[in-house]
N, C-alpha and C positions, 0 to 999 in steps of 0.2 A: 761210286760216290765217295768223295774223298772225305775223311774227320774233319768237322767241323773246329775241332780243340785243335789236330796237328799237321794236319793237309795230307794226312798219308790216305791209301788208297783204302779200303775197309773190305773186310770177305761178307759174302752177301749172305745172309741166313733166312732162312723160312722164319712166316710168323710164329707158327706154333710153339718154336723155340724161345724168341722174345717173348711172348707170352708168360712161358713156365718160367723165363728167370727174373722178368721184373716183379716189383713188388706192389701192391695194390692200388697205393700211391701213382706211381707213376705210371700202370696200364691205365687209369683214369687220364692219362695225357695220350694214349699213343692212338697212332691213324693207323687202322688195321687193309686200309687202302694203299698205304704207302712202300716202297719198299724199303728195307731195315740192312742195316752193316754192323760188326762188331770191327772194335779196332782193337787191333792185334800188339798194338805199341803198350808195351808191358807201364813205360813210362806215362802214358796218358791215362787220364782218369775215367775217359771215357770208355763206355766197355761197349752201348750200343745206341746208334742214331740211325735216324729217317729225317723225313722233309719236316716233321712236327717237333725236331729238336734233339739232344742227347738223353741216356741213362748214365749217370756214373755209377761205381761200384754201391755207394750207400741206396741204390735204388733197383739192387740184383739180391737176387734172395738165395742165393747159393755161388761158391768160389767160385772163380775165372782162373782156367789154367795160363790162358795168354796176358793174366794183368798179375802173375807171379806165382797162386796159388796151386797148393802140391797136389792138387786132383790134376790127373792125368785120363784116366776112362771112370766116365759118370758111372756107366750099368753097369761091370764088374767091382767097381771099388777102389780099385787103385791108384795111390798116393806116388809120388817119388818115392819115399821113405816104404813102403808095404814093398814097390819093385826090390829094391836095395834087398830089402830082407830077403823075400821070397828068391831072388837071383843065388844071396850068402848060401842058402840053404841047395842050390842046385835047382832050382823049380825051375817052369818054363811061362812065364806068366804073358804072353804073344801065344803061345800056344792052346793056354787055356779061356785065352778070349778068344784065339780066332774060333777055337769050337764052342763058344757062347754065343758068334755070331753065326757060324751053322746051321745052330741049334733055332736061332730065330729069337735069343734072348735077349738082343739087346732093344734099346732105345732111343738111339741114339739121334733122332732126329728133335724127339723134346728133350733128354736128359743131358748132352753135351750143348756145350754153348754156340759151338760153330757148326752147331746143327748137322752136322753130318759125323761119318764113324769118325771113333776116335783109335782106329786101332794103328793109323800112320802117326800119328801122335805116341803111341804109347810104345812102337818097334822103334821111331824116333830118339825115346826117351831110354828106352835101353841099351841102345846104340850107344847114347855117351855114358850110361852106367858102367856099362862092362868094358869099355874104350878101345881101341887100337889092340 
């Protein structure tokens, strides 16, 4: 289903995930029959829509990595800025989430916003930290 704000394509997310980031406010609007998209366009205000309409940011109760915001993995913790350090210092922090996910710690299906792991996101993310 394409944004209703920018026509672009949206990644589909489970409800349970909408759920835990909207705010009271507007789950009192959402069709838990419908199925739901986040849009990924950092530029749009839109963060998640169904057939019952948009959430913008003022209507998500925690950051959005894909609308700018430095969280990068909900269940470990990790900011752009925490990578940066932890990388300065030598750490391996891809390494100590993939064994958080081993381990069965994460939660990534309600705690991240595109509803599934965030650990391509966050090897992603260090990929252009440490660069070429």
């Amino acid at each position: 289903m394409l944004c209703p704000a920018n026509g672009k394509e949206g990644l589909s997310v489970p409800l349970k995930t909408v759920k835990n980031f909207l705010t009271g406010k507007a789950l009192a609007r959402l069709d838990p029959q419908s199925p739901h998209y986040l849009c990924q366009d950092p530029a749009c205000p839109v963060v998640y829509y169904g057939e019952e309409g948009v959430y913008t940011l003022a209507e998500v109760r925690f950051p959005v990595y894909d609308k700018g915001a430095s969280w990068v993995c909900y269940c470990f913790d990790w900011t752009k800025e925490a990578l940066q350090e932890a990388l300065s210092r030598g750490e391996d922090p891809v390494a100590q989430v993939e064994e958080g996910v081993r381990a069965k710690r994460c939660a990534c299906e309600w705690r991240n916003p595109r509803g599934k792991c965030c650990l391509p996101t966050l090897k992603a993310e260090v990929a252009r930290l440490v660069g070429p």
